[in-house]
DRENFI-445994 format. One line per 3 residues: number of its first residue (from 1); for each residue x, y, z of C-alpha. Coordinates in nm, 4 decimals. Each point is the difference from the previous one (the first is absolute). Layout:
NUM> X Y Z; ...
***
This chain:
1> 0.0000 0.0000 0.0000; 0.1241 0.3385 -0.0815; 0.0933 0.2186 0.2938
4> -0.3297 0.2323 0.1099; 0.2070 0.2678 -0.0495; 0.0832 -0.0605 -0.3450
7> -0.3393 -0.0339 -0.1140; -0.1264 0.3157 0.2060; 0.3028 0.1634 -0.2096
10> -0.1546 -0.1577 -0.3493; -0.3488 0.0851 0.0675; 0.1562 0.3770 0.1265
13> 0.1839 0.0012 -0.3542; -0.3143 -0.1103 -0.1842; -0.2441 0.3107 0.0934
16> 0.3144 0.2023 -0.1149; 0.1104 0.0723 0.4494; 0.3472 0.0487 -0.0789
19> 0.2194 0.0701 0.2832; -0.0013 0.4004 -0.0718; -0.3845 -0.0561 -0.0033
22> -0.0199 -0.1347 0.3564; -0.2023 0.2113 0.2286; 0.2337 -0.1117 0.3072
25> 0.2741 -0.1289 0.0557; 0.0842 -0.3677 0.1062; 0.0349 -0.0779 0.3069
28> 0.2921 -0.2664 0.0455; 0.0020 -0.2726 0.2129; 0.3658 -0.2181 -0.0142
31> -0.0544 -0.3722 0.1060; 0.3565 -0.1232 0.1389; 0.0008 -0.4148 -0.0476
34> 0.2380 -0.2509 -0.0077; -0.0834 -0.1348 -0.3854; 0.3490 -0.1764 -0.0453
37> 0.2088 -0.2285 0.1696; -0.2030 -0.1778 0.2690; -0.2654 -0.2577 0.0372
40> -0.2085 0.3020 0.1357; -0.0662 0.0941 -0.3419; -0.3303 -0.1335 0.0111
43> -0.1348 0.1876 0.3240; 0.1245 0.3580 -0.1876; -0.1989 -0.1151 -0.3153
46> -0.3112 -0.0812 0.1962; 0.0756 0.3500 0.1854; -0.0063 0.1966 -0.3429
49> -0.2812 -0.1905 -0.1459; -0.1977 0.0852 0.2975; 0.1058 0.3423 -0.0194
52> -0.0980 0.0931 -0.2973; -0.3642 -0.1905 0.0607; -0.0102 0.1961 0.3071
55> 0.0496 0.3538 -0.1773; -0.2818 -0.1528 -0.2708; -0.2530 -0.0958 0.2117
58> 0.0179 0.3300 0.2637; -0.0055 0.2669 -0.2676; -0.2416 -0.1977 -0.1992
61> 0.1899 -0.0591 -0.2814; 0.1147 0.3705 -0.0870; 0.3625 -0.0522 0.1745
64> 0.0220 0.3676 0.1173; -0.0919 0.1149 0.2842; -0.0982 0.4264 0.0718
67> 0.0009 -0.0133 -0.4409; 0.4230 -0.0849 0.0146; 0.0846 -0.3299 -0.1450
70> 0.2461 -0.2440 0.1825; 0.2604 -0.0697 -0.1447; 0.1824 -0.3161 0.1509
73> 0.3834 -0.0091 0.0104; 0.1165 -0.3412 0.0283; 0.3411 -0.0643 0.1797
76> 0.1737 -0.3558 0.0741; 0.2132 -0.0499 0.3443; 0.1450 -0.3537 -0.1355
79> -0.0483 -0.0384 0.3614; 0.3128 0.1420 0.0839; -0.0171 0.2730 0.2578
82> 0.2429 0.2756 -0.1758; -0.2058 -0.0327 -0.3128; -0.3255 0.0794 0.1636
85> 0.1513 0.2871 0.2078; 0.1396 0.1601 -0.3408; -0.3476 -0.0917 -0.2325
88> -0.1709 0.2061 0.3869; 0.1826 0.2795 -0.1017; -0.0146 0.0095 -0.3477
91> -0.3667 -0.0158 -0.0104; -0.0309 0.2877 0.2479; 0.2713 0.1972 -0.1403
94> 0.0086 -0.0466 -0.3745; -0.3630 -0.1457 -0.0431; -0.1543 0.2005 0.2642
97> -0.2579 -0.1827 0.1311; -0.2616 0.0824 0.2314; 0.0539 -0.3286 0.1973
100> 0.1302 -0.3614 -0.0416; -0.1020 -0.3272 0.0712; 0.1807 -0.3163 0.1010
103> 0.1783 -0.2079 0.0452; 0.0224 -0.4095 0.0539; 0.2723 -0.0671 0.1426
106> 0.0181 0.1248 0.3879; 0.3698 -0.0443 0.0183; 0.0190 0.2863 -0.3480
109> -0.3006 0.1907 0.1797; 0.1673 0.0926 0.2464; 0.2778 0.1467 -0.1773
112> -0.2709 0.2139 -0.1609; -0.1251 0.2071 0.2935; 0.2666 0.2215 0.0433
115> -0.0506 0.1282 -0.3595; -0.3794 0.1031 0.0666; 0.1215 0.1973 0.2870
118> 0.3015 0.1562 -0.1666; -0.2116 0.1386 -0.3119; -0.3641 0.0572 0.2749
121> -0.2014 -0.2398 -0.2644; -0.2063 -0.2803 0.1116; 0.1071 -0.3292 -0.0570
124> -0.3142 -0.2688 0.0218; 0.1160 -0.3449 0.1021; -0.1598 -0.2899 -0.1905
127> 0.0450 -0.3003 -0.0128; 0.2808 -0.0176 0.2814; -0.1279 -0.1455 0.3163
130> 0.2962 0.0629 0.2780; -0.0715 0.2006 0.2982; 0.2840 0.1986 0.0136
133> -0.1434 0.1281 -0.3285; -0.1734 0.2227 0.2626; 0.2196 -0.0071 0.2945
136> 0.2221 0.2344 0.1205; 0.2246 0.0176 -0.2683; -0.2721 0.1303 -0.2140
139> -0.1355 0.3276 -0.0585; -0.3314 0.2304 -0.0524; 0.0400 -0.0336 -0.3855
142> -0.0549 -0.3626 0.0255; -0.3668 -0.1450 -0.0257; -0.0826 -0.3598 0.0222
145> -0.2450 -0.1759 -0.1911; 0.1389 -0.3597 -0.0268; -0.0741 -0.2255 0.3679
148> 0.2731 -0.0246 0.2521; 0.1709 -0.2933 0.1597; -0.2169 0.0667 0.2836
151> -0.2720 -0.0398 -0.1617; 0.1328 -0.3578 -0.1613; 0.0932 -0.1198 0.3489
154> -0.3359 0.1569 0.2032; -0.2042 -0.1605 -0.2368; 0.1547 -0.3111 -0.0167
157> 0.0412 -0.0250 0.4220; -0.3748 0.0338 -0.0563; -0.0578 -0.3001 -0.2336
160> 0.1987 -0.2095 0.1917; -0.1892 0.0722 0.3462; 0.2801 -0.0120 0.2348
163> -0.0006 -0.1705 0.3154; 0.2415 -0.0995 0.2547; 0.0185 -0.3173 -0.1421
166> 0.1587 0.1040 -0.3263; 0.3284 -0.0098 -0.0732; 0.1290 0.1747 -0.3188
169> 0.3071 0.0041 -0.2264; 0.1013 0.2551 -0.2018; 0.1301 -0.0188 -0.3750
172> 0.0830 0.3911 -0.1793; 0.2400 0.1672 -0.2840; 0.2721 0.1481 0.1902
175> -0.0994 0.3640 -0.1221; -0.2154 0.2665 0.1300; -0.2969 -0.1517 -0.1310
178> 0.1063 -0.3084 0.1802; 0.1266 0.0999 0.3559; -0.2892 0.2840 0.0150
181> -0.2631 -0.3095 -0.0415; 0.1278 -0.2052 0.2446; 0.0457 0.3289 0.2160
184> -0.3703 0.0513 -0.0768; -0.1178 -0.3668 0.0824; 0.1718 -0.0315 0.3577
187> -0.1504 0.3453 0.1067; -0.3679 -0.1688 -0.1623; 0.0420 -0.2942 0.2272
190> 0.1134 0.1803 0.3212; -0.2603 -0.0547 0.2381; -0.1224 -0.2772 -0.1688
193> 0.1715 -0.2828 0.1783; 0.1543 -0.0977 -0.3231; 0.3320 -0.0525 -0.0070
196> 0.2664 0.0183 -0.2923; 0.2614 -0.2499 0.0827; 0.2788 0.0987 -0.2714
199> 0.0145 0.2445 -0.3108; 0.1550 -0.0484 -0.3201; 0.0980 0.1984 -0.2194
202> 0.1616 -0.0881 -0.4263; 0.1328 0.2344 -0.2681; -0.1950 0.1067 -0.2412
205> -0.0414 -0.2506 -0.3028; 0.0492 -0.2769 0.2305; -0.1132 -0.3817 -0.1639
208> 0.1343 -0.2551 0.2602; -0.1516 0.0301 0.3576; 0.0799 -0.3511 0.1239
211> 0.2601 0.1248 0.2800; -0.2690 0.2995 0.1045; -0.2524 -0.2568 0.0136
214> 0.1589 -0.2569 0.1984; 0.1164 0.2616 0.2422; -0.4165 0.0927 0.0026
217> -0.0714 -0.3506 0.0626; 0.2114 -0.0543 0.2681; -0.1063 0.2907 0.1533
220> -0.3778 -0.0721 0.0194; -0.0475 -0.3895 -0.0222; 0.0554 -0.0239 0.3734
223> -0.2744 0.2531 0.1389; -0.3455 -0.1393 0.0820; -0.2326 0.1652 -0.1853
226> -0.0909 0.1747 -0.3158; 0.3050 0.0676 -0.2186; 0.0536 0.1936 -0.2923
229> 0.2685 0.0837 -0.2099; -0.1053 0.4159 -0.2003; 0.1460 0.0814 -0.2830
232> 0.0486 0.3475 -0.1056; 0.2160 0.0108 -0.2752; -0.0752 0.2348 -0.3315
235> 0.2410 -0.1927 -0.2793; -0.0366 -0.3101 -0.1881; 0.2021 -0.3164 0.0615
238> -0.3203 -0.1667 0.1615; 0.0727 -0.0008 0.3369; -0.4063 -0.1270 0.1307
241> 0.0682 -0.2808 -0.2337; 0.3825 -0.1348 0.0923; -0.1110 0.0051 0.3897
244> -0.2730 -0.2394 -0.0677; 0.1603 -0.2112 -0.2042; 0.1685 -0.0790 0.2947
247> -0.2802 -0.0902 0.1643; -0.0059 0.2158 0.3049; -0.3483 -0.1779 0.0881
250> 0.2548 -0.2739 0.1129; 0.0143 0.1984 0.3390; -0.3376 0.1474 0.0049
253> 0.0918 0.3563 -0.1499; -0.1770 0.1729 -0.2564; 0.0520 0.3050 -0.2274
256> -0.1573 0.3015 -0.0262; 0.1154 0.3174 -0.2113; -0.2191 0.2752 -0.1717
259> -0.1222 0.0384 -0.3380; 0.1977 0.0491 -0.3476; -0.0661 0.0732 -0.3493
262> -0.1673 -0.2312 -0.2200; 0.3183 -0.1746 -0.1809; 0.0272 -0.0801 0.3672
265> -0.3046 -0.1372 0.1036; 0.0230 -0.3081 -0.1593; 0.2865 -0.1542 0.2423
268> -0.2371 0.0581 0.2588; -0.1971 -0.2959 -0.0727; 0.2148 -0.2064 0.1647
271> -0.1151 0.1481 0.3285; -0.4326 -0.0116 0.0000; -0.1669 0.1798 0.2677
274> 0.3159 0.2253 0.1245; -0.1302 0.2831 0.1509; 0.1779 0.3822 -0.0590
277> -0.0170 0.3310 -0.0782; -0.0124 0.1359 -0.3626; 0.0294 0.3826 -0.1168
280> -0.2084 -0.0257 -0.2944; -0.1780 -0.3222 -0.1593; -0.2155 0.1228 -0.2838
283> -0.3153 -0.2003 0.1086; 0.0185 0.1434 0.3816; -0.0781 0.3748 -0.0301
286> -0.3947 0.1005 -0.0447; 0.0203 0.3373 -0.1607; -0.0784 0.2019 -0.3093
289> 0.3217 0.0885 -0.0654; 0.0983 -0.3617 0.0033; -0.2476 -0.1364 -0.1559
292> 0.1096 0.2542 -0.3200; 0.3731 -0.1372 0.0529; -0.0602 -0.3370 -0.0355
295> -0.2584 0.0463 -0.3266; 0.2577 0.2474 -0.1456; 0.2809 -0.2145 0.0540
298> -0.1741 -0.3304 -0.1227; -0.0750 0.1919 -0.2982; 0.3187 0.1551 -0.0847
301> 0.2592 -0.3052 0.0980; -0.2352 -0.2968 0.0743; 0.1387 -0.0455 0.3310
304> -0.1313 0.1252 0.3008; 0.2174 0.3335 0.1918; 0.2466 -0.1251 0.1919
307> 0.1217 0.0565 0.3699; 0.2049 0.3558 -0.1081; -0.2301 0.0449 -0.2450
310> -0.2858 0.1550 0.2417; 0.2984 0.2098 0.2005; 0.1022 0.1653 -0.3176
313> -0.3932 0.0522 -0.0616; 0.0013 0.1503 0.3384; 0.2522 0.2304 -0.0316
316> -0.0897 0.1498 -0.2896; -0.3375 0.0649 0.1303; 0.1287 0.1508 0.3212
319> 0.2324 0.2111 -0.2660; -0.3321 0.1240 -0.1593; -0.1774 0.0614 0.3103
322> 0.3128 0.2349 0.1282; 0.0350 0.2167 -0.2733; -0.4094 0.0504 -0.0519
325> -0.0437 0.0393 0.3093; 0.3021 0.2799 0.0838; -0.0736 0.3374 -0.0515
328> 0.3693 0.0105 -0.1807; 0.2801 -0.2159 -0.0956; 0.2815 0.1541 0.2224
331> 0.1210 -0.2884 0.2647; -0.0347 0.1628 0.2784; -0.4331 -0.0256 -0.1167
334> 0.0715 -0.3259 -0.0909; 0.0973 -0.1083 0.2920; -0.2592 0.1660 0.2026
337> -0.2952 -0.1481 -0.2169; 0.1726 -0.3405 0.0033; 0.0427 -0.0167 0.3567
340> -0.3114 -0.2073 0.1525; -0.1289 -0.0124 -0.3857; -0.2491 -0.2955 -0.0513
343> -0.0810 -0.1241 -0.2955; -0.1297 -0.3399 -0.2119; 0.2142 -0.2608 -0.1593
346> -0.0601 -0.3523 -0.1221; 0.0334 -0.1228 0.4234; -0.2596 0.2471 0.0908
349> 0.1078 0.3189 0.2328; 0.3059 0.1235 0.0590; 0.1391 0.2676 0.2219
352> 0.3372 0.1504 -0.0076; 0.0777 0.0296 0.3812; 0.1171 0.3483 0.0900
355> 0.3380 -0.1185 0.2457; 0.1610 -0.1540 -0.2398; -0.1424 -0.0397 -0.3587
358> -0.1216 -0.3348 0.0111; -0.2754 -0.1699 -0.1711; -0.2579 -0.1702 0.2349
361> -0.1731 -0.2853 -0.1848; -0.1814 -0.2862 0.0383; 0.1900 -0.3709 -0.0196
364> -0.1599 -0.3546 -0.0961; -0.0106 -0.2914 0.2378; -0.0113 -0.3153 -0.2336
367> -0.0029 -0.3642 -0.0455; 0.1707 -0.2208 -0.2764; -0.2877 -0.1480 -0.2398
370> 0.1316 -0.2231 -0.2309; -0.2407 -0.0121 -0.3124; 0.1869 -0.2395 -0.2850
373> -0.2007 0.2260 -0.2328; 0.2092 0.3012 0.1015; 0.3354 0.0311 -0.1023
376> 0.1350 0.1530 0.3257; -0.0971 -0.0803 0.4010; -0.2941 0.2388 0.0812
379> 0.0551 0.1997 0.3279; -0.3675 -0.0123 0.0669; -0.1191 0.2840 0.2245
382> -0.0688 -0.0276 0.3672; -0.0383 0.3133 0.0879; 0.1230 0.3795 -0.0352
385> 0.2347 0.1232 0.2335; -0.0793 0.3305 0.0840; 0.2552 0.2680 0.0246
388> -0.1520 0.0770 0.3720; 0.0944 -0.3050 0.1014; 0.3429 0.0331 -0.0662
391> 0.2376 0.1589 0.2162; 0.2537 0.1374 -0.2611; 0.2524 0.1724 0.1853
394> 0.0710 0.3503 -0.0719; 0.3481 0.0033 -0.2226; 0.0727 0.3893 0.0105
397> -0.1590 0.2808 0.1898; -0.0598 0.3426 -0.2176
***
């Protein structure tokens, strides 16, 4: 499909609305994603598609917003953090756009936010997940609209209804997305009675866990009670499936992690009925603005949108909703209307909390349905978490 920019640009052409023509100018928005060099590739693709569906469906179809089009600058990281830092500041020096969006990898995120704060332009994060993305390292430039590890690990604390007879062992990527998760899921538990008996931690890419998962085993198999092993890791390299191929049911320990995209899904039908927490699952939220997603995207790519594919909706419409809603476009406005701005996306209502930027959202409690009919495991709903029912700590006070 051609880019809905390109078109609007074609049909702009055709009734003779050449650029000296234009009643406004564009506005430009830069989205900063890792495109090269990384098995991420496909979250920043989901991101962009969902992005640009986003912009569609909340200026119904005219892509402008106030009468200026938006104009989309497109800039790759290659997931290094140098090369996102530079492509920051070349699209708010040279490019000079209004605000920027991205990016996937936490680790290259956080290289980023010194660069909104340096040139006073927002930066919105999307799709990166890591708490620090909001902590004290960050800034008031930076707005959140991608979930946090908190949210991962409250959510999935939930699902797993901790006791104190559960005993849990801990499997992460030893990066920020990684260690912030597992920071996350220990602070979810406290309280509980639950206890995590040992924590560990792979590089990125990682395909062999055998030695991490005997150490797991011989952590848990001696507790009486209910034992899991969660997984939290981002990557490929299969990690839910290796474990149970060696048979960790051997001891009386089961596996739990949350949800994943749909090339994904389909390795977790070796595990029915594990319970979770998912971010998005197309068939979970009951909205409007979901419901047009999921025809659009059916339509367009006879698939249904993906798990990034609703965040990059999101942000796009919270994009939208800003710079309507502002009374101008200077930052400083920005930030003001943004600041405790609500507004509709394909997981219902979100809310940009004033302290510190981040999104509040609703998460996904599910089961694993195995229907041989389906290509992939379904993470059938059990029930929306709430964002009220989450305590998701505060990462950086204004």
């Amino acid at each position: 499909m051609k880019s809905l920019y390109t078109l609007a640009g074609a049909i702009a052409l055709g009734l003779g609305i050449g650029s000296g023509a234009m009643a406004q100018d564009p506005v430009k928005i830069a989205l900063i994603h890792g495109m090269s060099g990384s098995s991420f590739e496909a979250f920043s693709k989901q991101s962009q598609t969902g992005f640009e569906l986003g912009l569609e469906y909340a200026t119904g179809g005219t892509l402008e917003i106030k009468g200026h089009p938006i104009e989309i600058i497109h800039k790759d990281t290659q997931f290094k953090p140098d090369v996102a830092r530079a492509a920051l500041e070349e699209a708010y020096g040279d490019d000079e756009v209004l605000l920027a969006v991205g990016a996937t990898s936490s680790g290259v995120t956080l290289s980023m936010l010194p660069i909104a704060e340096e040139y006073e332009k927002i930066l919105i994060v999307e799709p990166a997940v890591a708490d620090s993305l909001t902590g004290p390292d960050s800034n008031r430039y930076i707005f959140k609209t991608s979930r946090n590890s908190s949210m991962d690990m409250q959510a999935q604390a939930l699902a797993l209804a901790p006791d104190e007879d559960l005993f849990v062992a801990t499997l992460a990527e030893d990066y920020a997305f990684g260690r912030d998760g597992i920071t996350a899921f220990k602070s979810a538990l406290d309280g509980s009675g639950a206890t995590v008996v040992t924590e560990e931690y792979v590089p990125q890419g990682t395909t062999d866990f055998t030695a991490s998962a005997e150490r797991m085993f011989n952590a848990l198999k001696d507790h009486e009670g209910r034992k899991v092993i969660m997984i939290y890791v981002a990557g490929g390299g299969d990690p839910m499936g290796k474990i149970k191929a060696m048979q960790p049911e051997r001891y009386g320990i089961e596996i739990s992690t949350g949800g994943h995209i749909l090339p994904v899904l389909p390795t977790y039908k070796r595990v029915p009925g594990m319970e979770g927490a998912i971010y998005y699952y197309y068939e979970a939220p009951q909205n409007e603005v979901n419901d047009w997603l999921v025809k659009a995207h059916m339509d367009r790519y006879e698939t249904p949108p993906d798990f990034f594919t609703a965040g990059g909706m999101a942000a796009a419409m919270a994009v939208v909703k800003a710079l309507e809603s502002a009374e101008d476009w200077d930052t400083e406005t920005l930030i003001e209307t943004m600041e405790g701005m609500s507004w509709e996306t394909p997981k219902g209502t979100m809310t940009f909390r004033p302290e510190d930027h981040q999104a509040l959202q609703s998460m996904y409690h599910f089961k694993i349905k195995v229907d041989e009919n389906v290509d992939w495991a379904i993470p059938e709903l059990v029930r929306e978490i709430k964002p009220e029912e989450m305590n998701i700590p505060i990462g950086r006070e204004n």
